[in-house]
GUNUDO-95047 format. One record per atom (N, C-alpha, C): x, y, z; residue in three letters. Coordinates in steps of 0.2 Angstrom, whole numbers, plus 2048, in hexadecimal, padded with zeros to 3 digits. Example, Ala and Ser with C-alpha at 12.3 -4.5 7.8 and 13.67 -1.06 7.14 Angstrom:
8427E4827ALA 83E7EA827ALA 8427F0827ALA 8407F5823SER 8447FB824SER 840800827SER 
END
This chain:
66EE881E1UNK 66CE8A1DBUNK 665E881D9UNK 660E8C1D4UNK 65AE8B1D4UNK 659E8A1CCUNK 658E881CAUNK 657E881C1UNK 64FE861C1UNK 64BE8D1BDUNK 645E8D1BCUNK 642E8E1B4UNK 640E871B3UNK 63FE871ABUNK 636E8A1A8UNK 634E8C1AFUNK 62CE8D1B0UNK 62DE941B2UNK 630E9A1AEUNK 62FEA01B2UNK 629EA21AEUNK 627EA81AEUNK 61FEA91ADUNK 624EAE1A3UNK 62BEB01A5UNK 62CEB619CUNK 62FEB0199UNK 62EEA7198UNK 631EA5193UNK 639EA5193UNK 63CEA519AUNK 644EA419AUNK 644E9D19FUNK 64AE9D19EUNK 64FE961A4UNK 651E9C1AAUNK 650E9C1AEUNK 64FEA11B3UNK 656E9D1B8UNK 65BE9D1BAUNK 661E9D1BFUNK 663EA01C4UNK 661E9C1C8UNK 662EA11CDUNK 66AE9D1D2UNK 66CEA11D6UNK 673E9F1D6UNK 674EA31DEUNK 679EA31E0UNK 67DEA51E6UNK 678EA71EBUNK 674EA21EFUNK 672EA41F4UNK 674EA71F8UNK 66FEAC1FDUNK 672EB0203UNK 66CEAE207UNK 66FEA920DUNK 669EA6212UNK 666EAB214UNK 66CEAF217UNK 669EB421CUNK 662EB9219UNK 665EBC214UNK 65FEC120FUNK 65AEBE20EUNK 65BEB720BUNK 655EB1209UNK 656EB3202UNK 659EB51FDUNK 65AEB81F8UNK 65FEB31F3UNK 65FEB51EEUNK 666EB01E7UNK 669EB81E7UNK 670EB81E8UNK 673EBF1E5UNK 676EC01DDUNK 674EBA1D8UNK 675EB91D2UNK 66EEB51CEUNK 66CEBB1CBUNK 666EB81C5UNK 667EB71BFUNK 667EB31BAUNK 667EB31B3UNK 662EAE1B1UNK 65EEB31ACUNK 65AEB11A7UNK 65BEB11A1UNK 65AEAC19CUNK 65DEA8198UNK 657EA6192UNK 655EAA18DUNK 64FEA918AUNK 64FEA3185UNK 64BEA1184UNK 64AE9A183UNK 64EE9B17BUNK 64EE94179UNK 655E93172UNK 65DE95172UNK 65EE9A178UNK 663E9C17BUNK 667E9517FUNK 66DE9417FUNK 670E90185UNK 66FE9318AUNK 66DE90193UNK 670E93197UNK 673E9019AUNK 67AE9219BUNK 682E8E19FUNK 680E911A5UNK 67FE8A1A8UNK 680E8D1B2UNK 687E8E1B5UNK 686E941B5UNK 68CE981B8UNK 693E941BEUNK 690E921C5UNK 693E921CAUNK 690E8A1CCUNK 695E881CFUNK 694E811D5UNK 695E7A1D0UNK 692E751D2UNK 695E6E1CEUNK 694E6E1C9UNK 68DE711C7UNK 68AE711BEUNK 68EE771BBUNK 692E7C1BDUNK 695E7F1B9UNK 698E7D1B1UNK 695E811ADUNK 697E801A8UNK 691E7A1A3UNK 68BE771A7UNK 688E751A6UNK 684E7A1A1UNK 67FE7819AUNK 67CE7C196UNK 674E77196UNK 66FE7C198UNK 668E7E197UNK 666E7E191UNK 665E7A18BUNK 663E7A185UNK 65CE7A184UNK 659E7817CUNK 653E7717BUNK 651E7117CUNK 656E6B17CUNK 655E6517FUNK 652E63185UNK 653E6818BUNK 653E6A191UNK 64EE69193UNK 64DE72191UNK 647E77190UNK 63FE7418FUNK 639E75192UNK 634E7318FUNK 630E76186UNK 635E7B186UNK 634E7D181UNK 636E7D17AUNK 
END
């Protein structure tokens, strides 16, 4: 999982379910800032992305 708080549109950008072979994430969620974003899948599931986070 890849959580990117520097996308260039102002979101929490998640990236999630890598595929080695493709070199690709097969789930993206973008999350606009003031918004929570709950990461979906793995240990941190369930985890929430706030403004406290955020650089924003």
């Amino acid at each position: 999982m890849i959580i990117d708080d520097f996308d260039e549109d102002g979101v929490v950008l998640i990236l999630t379910e890598p595929d080695y072979k493709k070199a690709i994430y097969a789930t993206e969620q973008r999350v606009p800032y003031g918004v929570d974003a709950v990461i979906p899948v793995g240990p941190a599931k369930g985890f929430a992305i706030g403004e406290a986070i955020t650089r924003r």
